[in-house]
KOLVOLO-611681 format. One record per residue (C-alpha): x, y, z. Coordinates in steps of 0.2 Angstrom, whole numbers, padded with zeros to 4 digits, always signed. Layout:
BEGIN
XYZ ...
***
This chain:
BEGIN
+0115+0007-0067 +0110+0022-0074 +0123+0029-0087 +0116+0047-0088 +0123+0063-0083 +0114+0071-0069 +0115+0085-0061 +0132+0086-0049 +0125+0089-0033 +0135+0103-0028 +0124+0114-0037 +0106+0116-0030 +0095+0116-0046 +0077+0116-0045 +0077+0100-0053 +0089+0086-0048 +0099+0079-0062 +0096+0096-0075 +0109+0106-0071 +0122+0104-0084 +0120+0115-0099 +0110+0108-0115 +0125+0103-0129 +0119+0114-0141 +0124+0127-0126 +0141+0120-0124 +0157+0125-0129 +0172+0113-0134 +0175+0110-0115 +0158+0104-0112 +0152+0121-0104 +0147+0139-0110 +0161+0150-0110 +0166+0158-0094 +0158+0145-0082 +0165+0133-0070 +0159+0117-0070 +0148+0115-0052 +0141+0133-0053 +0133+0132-0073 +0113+0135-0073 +0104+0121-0085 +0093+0128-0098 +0074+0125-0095 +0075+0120-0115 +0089+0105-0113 +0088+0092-0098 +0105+0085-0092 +0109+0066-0099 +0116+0053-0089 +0127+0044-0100 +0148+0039-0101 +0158+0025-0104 +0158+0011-0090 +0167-0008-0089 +0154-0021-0087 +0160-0039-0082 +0152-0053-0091 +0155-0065-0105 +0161-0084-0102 +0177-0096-0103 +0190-0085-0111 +0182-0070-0114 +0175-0069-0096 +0182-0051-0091 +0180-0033-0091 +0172-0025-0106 +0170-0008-0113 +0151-0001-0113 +0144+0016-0116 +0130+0018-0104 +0115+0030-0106 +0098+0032-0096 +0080+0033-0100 +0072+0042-0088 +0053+0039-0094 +0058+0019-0091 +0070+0021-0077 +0081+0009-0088 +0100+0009-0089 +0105+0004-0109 +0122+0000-0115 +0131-0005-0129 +0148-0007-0135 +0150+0011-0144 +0139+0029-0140 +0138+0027-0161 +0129+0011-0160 +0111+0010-0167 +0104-0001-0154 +0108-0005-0137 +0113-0024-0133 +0102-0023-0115 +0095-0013-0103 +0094-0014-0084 +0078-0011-0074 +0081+0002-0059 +0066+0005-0052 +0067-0010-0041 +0085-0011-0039 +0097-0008-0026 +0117+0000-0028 +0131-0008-0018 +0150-0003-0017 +0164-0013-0009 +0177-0005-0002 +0191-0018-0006 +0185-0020-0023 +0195-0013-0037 +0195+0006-0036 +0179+0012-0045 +0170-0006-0043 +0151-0006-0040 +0136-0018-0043 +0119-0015-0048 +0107-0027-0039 +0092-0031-0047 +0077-0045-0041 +0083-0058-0055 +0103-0052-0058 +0119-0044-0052 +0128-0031-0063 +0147-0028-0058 +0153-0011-0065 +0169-0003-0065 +0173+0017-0069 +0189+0026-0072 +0190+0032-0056 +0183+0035-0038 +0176+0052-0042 +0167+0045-0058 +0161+0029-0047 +0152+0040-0033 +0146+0051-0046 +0136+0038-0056 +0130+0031-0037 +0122+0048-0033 +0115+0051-0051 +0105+0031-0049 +0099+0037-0032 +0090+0052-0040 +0087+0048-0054 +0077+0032-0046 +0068+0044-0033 +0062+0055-0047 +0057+0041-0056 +0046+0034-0041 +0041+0051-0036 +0032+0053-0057 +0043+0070-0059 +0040+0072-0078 +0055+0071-0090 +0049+0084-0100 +0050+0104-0093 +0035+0107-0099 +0026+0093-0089 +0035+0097-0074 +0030+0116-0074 +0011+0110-0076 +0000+0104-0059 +0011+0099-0045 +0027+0099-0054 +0035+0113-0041 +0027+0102-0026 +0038+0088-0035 +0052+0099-0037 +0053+0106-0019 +0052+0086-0012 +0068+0081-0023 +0076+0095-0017 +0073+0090+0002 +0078+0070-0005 +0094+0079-0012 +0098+0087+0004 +0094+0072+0014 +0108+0062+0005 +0119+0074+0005 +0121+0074+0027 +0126+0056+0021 +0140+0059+0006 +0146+0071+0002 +0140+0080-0018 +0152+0073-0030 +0158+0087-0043 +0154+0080-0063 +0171+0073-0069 +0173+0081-0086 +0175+0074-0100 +0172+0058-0091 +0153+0058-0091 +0138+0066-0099 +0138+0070-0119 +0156+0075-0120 +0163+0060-0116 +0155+0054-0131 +0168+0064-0141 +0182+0053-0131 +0189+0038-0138 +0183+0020-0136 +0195+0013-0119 +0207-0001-0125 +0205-0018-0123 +0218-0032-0123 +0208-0040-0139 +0196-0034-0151 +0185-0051-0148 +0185-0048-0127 +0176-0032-0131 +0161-0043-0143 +0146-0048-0134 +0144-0065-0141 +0127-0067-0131 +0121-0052-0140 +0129-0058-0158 +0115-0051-0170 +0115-0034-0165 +0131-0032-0163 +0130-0036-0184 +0118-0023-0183 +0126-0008-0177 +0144-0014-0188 +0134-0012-0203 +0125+0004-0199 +0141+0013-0193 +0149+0006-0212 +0133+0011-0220 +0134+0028-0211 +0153+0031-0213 +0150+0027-0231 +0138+0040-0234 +0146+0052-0226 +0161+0048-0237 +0150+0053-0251 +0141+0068-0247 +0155+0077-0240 +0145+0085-0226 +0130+0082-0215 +0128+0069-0203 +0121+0053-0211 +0106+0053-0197 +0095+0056-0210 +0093+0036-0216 +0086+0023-0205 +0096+0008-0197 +0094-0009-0206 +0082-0017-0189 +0071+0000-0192 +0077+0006-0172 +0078+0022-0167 +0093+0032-0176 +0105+0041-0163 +0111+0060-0171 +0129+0058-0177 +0143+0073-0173 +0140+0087-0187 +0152+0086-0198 +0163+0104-0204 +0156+0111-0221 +0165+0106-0235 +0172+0124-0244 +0175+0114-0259 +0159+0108-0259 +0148+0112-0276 +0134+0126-0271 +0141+0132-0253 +0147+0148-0253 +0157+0150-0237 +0150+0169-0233 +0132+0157-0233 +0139+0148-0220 +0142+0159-0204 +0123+0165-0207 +0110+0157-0196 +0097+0145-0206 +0081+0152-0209 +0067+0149-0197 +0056+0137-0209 +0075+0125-0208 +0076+0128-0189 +0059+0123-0187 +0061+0106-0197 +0076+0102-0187 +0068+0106-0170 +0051+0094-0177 +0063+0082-0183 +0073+0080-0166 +0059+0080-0155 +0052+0064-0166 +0071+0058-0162 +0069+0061-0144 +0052+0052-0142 +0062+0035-0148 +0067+0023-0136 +0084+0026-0133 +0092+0046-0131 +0103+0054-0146 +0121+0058-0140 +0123+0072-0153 +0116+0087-0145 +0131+0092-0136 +0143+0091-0153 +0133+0107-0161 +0140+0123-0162 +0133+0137-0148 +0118+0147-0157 +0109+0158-0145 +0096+0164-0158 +0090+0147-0160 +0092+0144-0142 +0077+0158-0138 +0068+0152-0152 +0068+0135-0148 +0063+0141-0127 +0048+0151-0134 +0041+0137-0144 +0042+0122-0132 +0031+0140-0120 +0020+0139-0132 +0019+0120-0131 +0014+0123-0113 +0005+0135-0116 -0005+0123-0128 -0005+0109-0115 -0013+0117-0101 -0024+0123-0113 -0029+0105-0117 -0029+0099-0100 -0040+0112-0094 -0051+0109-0109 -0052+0091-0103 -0057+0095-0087 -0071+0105-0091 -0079+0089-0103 -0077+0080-0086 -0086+0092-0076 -0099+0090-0091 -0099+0073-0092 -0102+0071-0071 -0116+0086-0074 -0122+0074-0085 -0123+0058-0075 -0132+0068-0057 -0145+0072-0071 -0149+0058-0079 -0150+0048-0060 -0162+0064-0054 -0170+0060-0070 -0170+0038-0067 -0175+0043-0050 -0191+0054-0055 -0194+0042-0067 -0196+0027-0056 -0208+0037-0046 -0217+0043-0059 -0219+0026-0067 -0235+0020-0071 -0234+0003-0076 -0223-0011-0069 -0213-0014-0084 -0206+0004-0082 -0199+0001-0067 -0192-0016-0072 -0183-0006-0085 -0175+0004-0073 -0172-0012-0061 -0162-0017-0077 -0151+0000-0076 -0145-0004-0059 -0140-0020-0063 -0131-0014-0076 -0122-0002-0064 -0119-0014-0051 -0110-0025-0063 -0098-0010-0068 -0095-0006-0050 -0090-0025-0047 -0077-0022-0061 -0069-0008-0055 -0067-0015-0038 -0058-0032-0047 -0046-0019-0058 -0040-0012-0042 -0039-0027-0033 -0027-0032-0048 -0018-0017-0044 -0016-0017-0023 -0010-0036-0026 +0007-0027-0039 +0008-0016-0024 +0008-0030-0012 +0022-0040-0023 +0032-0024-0026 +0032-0018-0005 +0037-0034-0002 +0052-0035-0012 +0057-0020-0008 +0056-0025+0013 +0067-0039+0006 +0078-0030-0001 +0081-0015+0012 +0084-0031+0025 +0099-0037+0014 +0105-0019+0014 +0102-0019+0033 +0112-0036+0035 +0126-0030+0023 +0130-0015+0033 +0130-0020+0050 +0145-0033+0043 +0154-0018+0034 +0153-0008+0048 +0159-0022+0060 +0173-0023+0048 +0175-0005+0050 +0178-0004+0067 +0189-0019+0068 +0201-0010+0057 +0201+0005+0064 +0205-0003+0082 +0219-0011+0072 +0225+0006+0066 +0225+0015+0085 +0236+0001+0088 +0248+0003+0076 +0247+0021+0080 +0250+0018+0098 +0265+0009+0094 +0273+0020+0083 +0269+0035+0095 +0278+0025+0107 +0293+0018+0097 +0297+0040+0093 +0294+0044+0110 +0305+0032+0120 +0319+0028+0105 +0330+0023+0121 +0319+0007+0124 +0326+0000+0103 +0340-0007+0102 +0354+0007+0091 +0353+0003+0074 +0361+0008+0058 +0356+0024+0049 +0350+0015+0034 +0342+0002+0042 +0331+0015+0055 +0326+0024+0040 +0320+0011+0029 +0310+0006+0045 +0301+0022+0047 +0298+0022+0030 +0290+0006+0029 +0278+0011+0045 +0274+0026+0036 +0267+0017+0020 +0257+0006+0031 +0250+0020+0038 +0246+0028+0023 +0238+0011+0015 +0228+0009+0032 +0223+0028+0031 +0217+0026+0013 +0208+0008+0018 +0200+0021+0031 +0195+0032+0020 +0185+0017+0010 +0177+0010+0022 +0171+0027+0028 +0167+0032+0011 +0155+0016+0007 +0148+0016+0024 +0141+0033+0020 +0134+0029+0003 +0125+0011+0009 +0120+0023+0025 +0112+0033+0009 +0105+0020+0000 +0096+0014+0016 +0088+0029+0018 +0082+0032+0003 +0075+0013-0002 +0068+0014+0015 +0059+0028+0009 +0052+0023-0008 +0046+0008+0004 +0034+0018+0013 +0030+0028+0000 +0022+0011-0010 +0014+0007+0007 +0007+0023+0009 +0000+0021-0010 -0006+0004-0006 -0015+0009+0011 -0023+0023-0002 -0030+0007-0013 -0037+0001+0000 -0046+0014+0006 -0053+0018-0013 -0055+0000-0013 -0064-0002+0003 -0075+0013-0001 -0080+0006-0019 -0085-0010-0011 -0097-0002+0003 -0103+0008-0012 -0108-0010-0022 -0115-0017-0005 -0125-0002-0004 -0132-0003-0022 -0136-0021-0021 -0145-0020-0004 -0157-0003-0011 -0158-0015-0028 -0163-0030-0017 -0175-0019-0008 -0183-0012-0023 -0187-0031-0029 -0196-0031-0013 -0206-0018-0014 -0211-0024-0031 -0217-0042-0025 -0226-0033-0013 -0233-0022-0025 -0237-0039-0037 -0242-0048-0025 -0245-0067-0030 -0252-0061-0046 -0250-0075-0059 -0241-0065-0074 -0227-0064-0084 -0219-0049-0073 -0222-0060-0058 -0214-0071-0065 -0198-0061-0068 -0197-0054-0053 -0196-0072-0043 -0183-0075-0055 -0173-0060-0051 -0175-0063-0032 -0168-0081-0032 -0154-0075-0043 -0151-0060-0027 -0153-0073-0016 -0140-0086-0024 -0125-0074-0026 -0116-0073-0011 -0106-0055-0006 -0091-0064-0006 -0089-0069-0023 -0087-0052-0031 -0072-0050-0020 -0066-0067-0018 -0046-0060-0014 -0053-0045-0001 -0055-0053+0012 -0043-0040+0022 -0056-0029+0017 -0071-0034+0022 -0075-0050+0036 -0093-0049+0029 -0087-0056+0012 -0088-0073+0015 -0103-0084+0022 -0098-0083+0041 -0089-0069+0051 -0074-0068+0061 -0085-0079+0078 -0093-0091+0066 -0110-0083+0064 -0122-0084+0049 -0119-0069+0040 -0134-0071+0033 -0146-0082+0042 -0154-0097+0034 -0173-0092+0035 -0186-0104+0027 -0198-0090+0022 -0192-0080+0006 -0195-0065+0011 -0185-0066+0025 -0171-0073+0017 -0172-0056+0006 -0173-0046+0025 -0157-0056+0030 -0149-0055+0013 -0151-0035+0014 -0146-0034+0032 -0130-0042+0026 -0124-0031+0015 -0130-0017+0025 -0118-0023+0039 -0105-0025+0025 -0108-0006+0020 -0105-0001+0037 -0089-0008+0043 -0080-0002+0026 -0086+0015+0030 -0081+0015+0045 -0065+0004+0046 -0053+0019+0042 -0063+0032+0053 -0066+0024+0067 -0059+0008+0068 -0039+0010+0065 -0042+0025+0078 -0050+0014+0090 -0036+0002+0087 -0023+0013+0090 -0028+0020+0108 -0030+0002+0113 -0012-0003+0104 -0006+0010+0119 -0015+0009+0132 -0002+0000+0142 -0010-0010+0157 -0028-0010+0160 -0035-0001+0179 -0050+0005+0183 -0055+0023+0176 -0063+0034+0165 -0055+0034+0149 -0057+0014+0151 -0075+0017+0154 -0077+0027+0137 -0065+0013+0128 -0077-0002+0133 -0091+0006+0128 -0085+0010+0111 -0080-0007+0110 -0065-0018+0110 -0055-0022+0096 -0055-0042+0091 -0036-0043+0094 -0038-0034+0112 -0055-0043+0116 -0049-0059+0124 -0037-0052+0138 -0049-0036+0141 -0061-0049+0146 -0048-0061+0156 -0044-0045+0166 -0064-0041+0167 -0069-0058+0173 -0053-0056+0186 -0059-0043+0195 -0077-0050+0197 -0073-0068+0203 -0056-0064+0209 -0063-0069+0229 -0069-0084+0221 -0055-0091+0211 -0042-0103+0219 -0030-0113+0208 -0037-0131+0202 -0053-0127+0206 -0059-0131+0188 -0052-0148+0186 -0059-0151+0205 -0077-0148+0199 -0072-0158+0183 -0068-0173+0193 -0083-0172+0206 -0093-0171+0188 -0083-0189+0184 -0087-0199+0200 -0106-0197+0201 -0118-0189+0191 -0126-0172+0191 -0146-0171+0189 -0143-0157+0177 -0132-0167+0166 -0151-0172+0156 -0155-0154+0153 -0137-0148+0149 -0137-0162+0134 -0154-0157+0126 -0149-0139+0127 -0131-0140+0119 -0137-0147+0102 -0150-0129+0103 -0135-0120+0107 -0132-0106+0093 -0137-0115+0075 -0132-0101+0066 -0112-0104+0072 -0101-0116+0063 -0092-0120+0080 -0108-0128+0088 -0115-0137+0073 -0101-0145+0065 -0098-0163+0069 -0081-0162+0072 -0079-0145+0084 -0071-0148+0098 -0083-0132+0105 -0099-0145+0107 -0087-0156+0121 -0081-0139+0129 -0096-0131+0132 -0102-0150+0142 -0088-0146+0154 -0090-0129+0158 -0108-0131+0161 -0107-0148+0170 -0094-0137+0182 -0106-0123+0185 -0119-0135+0189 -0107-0142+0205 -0100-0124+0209 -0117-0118+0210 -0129-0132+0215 -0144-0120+0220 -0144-0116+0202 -0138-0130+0196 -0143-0126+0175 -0156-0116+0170 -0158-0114+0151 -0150-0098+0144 -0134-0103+0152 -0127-0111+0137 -0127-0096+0129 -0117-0085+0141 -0105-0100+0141 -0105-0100+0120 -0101-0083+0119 -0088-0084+0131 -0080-0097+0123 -0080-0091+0106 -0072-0075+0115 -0060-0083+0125 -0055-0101+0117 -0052-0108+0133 -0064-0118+0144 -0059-0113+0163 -0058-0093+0157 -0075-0096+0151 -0080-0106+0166 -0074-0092+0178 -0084-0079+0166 -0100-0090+0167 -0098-0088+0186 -0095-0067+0186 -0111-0064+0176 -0120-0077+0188 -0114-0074+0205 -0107-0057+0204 -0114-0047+0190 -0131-0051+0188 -0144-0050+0205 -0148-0065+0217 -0162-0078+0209 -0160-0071+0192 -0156-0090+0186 -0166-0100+0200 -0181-0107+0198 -0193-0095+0203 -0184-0080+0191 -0189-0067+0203 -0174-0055+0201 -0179-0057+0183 -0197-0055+0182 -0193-0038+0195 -0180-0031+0180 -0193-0034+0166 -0207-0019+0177 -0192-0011+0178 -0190-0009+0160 -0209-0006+0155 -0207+0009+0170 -0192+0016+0162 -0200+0013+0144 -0216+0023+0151 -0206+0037+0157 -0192+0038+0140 -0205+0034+0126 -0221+0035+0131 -0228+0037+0112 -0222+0017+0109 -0229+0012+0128 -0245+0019+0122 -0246+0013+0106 -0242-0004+0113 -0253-0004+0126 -0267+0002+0114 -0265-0017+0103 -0262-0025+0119 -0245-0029+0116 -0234-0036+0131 -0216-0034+0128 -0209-0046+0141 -0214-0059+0130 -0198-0051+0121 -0188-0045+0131 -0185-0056+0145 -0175-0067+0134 -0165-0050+0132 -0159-0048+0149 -0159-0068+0152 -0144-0071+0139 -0138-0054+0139 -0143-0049+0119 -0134-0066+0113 -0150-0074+0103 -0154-0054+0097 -0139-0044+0091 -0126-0048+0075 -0112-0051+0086 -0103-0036+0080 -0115-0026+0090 -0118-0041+0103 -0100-0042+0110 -0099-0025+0109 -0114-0024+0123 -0104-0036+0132 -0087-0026+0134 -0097-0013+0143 -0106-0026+0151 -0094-0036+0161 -0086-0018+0167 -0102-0008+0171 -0116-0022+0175 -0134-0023+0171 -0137-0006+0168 -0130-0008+0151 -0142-0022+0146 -0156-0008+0153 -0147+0007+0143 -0148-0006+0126 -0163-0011+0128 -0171+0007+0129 -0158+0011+0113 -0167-0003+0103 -0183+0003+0104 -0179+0020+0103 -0170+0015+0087 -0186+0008+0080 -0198+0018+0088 -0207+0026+0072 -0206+0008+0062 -0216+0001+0076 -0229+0016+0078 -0232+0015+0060 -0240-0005+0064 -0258-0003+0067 -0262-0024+0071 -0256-0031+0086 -0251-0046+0078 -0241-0037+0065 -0233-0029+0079 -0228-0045+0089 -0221-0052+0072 -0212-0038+0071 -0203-0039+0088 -0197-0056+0085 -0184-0050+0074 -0183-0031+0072 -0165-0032+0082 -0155-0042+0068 -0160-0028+0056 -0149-0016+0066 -0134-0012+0055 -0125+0001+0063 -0117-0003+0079 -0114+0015+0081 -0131+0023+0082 -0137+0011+0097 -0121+0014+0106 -0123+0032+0105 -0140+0033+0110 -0139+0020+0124 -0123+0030+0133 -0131+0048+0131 
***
């Protein structure tokens, strides 16, 4: 535990843990003259220390037991140090607090409390129970100003957001205190002043030896002999001045009295204040002693100077004075410095379109490299540090559950004891009120009966009093570990954000770097040459790195970072043609860009007015939620409860398995064509072209089912598809039988799917009407190279998108879908071409154009922009 002296908690200080006055401020008593402990202001100049004498158990065989340890805290490590003596050199350990948790028992000894850390347990015992709840309510704050980066220095908390800090340790310190009650500072117990006190007795000087740590405790004998000795010798002055034998940090002895007798002191020299050159060694001399490791313990043993108090307050002003000073200096070479790099990219940019040659551009081909490989590394250093956070919110969930468990057993005990204690007040009520129901008994003997009741009464009022007591400090230590819990969640949603961001930033880099080595080739054309060459080098080496290897642990981040997305799709498809693997390699990361943008803005939004919805019905606000999309998580029972409403005249219990079984006991002349079509069926998805995929087999049965539900159809191709996507959505093969059938027989019009396609030929001179009357520039152009878009777009409407959209944007067509009907499929389709509208009208060969067509869909990236221009 901590073993400083903070602040008591009765006084509101601006800064918890500060408001005991600095010991050169003290008096004898530990306070300035005329000031009750509770109500002293701190000196700005001199932070409170958290320090005392504390009995630590430990030790083995026959020295296992109590034993005496001076305990003092470093608030720049959040560490607890003790050792045997406050004069001791160095400290025999130190206990970690930032990850631990306090626990006190209420039928332990009086004053008994542990320290619980991840890898120990530390039993400690004060004086009393006052001491005890003191030291537990300095840890707490102490820990949250540790967590909460409060400065140990005044200066550093007056500079930036030191108040903002301040003011939220306040509100922590109120917060506890609706819990406990503020413990007044024992005096003389805790703090500096209890330096001054004698070392408690033990039963044996050899219990009080820490055995385990044998070698410094030879250390500090020899200093303290070393140090009494020259004491001895000068005759004054403490005997800080010489260094400990290990070279540690030397702690400040109590100033001796000047000696009268002393050769060269004149006793009227004495009462005068030393000069400012001496005053200004000592002050340099003990702010080198407090940068050490471990605090002095002397401060408080000097006599009251209150010139040298000012003194001292204006030079640590102009200290910070000096400080912000520096740190606004440093701000301004940053702003240089980022003025700087916007110039010199305006400058790489105008360069690149100034180039003349290739080899200039090259050069600046290089630079980006170069810059995407330092983005990669600043993205693997915060990963490094999301993961701490990860390990340390985890412990910390596993330690508030332990707390959680302990005090639901306390306060069951609790309440046990007091229905125990109404009891026996019950029967002691009763035994005064009705003395006629006892039988007589002597004088002495009722007397020493009342007597005995009474002390049980007081034992079970003080057991009471306990229990209550440590329920409201664990109630306490809940709260506020609760707290610092989802303070390191909130600092870990932060890294990924910054994390998320960095990454889109790196996708976006690599895609315009991947994009510049296409314009190059194009620009080179297959010129045989050394800068030909290059450039084909460069492009495999693009082509080879995959986007998930730079963040191999981010998967949360991104499901773009690995080689197929969440349905099992090709995240980048496997063309044959180079430059089409350079088209799907860009359109990748492009997609990869976009999510990470948008996941905090859009998609935890989205998530959460799904999350409360509640149960799903027909209306508006559903209307506007489909069409947004639906979130993965969500998807399959939206689409369940979609497929229900459509079919919902159709559906009758076992009617699956009765079409399964009719499909068993003779064949069904569509069985041929289903077979040649499922091995067609999506290539570019792991689940339909893995040998052992149980998908392949499901996607037989459903079909061979519709084929007998609907024998008028029967199959026609295009229906493995609808039935794929629904059960990569759904999982199960009746919900995606039943979903085959709403689009089919209740979604889409009468002979869409026969033979004849009449309903579908009718929607296609639908579409090249609506295209004439929205986009008339495109239909003209189009019409002008004789370009026939049904050749396109009749697949379109046939599978509903699924052979033309990354599924991101293809499922979301498909939530709006299944509610709305075919009007989404026309609403997309005149989004899409509105969407590339000037691409297309800058081709001036018809054939070009057709090319073009073919695959101009999977290069949309942004499932946002179609969306919004399809529900206008």
């Amino acid at each position: 535990m901590e073993g400083a002296q903070g602040s008591p908690p009765v006084s509101r200080s601006p800064v918890p843990g500060s408001d005991e006055p600095a010991g050169a401020a003290r008096g004898p008593g530990g306070l300035p003259p005329g000031e009750s402990e509770g109500c002293a202001r701190p000196l700005e100049t001199a932070p409170k220390k958290l320090c005392g004498y504390l009995s630590k158990f430990g030790g083995k065989g026959p020295i296992r037991g109590w034993k005496s340890r001076w305990f003092f805290y470093d608030e720049r490590k959040c560490h607890l140090y003790y050792s045997r003596t406050a004069q001791d050199a160095n400290p025999l350990d130190s206990i970690d607090l930032s990850s631990a948790v306090f626990d006190c028992k209420a039928d332990a000894d009086e004053g008994t409390f542990e320290i619980k850390t991840p890898s120990r347990v530390i039993t400690l015992k004060a004086a009393t129970k006052q001491v005890m709840l003191y030291w537990l309510q300095q840890l707490q704050m102490k820990r949250w100003e540790f967590h909460n980066g409060l400065p140990a220095a005044p200066d550093a908390a007056l500079a930036g957001n030191g108040p903002a800090l301040r003011l939220e340790l306040e509100q922590e310190e109120a917060e506890l205190e609706e819990f406990l009650c503020p413990v007044q500072t024992p005096p003389g117990l805790v703090g500096v002043a209890a330096a001054l006190q004698p070392v408690p007795a033990q039963s044996s000087a050899l219990q009080n030896i820490s055995l385990k740590h044998l070698g410094t405790e030879i250390q500090n004998t020899m200093y303290n002999i070393r140090g009494n000795r020259q004491a001895q010798g000068a005759g004054h002055g403490p005997p800080g001045e010489d260094s400990p034998p290990s070279g540690e940090p030397v702690r400040e002895e109590q100033p001796l009295p000047p000696n009268p007798s002393a050769p060269g002191d004149d006793p009227a020299d004495s009462a005068k204040p030393a000069p400012k050159s001496s005053l200004t060694a000592n002050l340099i001399q003990k702010a080198k002693r407090q940068n050490n490791t471990f605090p002095l313990f002397s401060e408080g043993l000097t006599r009251n100077r209150t010139a040298q108090e000012k003194v001292l307050a204006l030079e640590q002003q102009v200290l910070i004075l000096t400080k912000e000073l520096k740190s606004q200096k440093e701000l301004v070479r940053i702003l240089h410095k980022a003025l700087e790099a916007a110039q010199q990219e305006k400058r790489a940019s105008s360069a690149y379109l100034a180039a003349a040659e290739d080899k200039d551009r090259l050069e600046l081909v290089r630079h980006k490299v170069r810059q995407i490989a330092e983005l990669g590394r600043r993205v693997e250093a915060l990963e490094q540090e999301r993961e701490g956070l990860v390990q340390t919110a985890s412990l910390r969930e596993q330690q508030v559950q332990e707390l959680q468990r302990h005090v639901q057993l306390l306060m069951d005990k609790n309440q046990a004891k007091q229905q125990v204690i109404c009891q026996l007040l019950e029967k002691v009520t009763q035994d005064f009120m009705q003395p006629h129901n006892r039988p007589p008994a002597p004088p002495d003997a009722a007397d020493r009966d009342f007597l005995s009741q009474q002390e049980k009464m007081e034992h079970l009022k003080d057991d009471m009093e306990a229990y209550r007591t440590q329920n409201r400090f664990l109630n306490s230590e809940i709260h506020q570990v609760t707290k610092l819990w989802r303070r390191v969640a909130e600092r870990q949603k932060a890294l990924l954000m910054k994390c998320a961001y960095l990454q889109a930033k790196n996708c976006q880099v690599e895609s315009k770097y991947l994009a510049g080595l296409r314009r190059l080739q194009e620009a080179v054309g297959d010129e045989a040459s050394e800068c030909s060459e290059l450039l084909r080098q460069l492009t495999q080496e693009a082509l080879q790195w995959e986007a998930g290897e730079a963040s191999a642990d981010s998967g949360v981040l991104s499901p773009i970072s690995s080689e197929y997305d969440e349905y099992g799709f090709l995240t980048v498809p496997n063309y044959e043609v180079e430059d089409l693997k350079l088209l799907a390699k860009i359109q990748a990361l492009e997609v990869c860009s976009h999510h990470l943008l948008a996941h905090e803005a859009v998609e935890r939004p989205r998530r959460e007015r799904w999350a409360a919805l509640g149960e799903l019905a027909p209306s508006a606000e559903l209307k506007q939620l489909l069409r947004a999309g639906v979130p993965r998580e969500h998807r399959p029972r939206v689409w369940r409860w979609l497929v229900r409403r459509r079919v919902q005249h159709l559906q009758a219990p076992g009617r699956y398995q009765e079409l399964l079984s009719r499909g068993q006991a003779c064949s069904q002349p569509a069985a041929r064509q289903i077979e040649l079509d499922l091995n067609r069926t999506f290539p570019n998805n792991k689940h339909f072209t893995c040998p052992s995929s149980s998908f392949p087999e499901k996607l037989r049965r459903v079909l061979l089912a519709f084929s007998w539900q609907n024998p008028s159809i029967g199959y026609c191709q295009g229906l493995n598809r609808l039935a794929a996507i629904a059960l990569l959505v759904l999982d199960e093969e009746e919900s995606a039988f039943w979903c085959l059938v709403a689009i089919v027989e209740s979604i889409m019009p009468a002979d869409y799917y026969s033979k004849t396609l009449t309903s579908s030929q009718v929607d296609q001179r639908v579409l090249q009407d609506l295209l004439s009357e929205k986009l008339p520039r495109l239909m003209a152009h189009l019409g002008q190279h004789r370009v026939d878009l049904s050749f396109i777009t009749f697949n379109w409407f046939l599978v509903v998108f699924a052979d033309s959209l990354i599924s991101s944007i293809l499922l979301q067509v498909w939530d709006a879908f299944l509610y709305e009907g075919t009007k989404v499929v026309f609403r997309y389709a005149l989004a899409i071409f509105k969407y590339n509208e000037e691409e297309i009208l800058r081709l001036q060969d018809g054939l070009e154009i057709c090319q073009y067509l073919r695959f101009f869909t999977k290069t949309i990236c942004d499932s946002r922009k179609p969306s919004l221009t399809a529900f206008l």
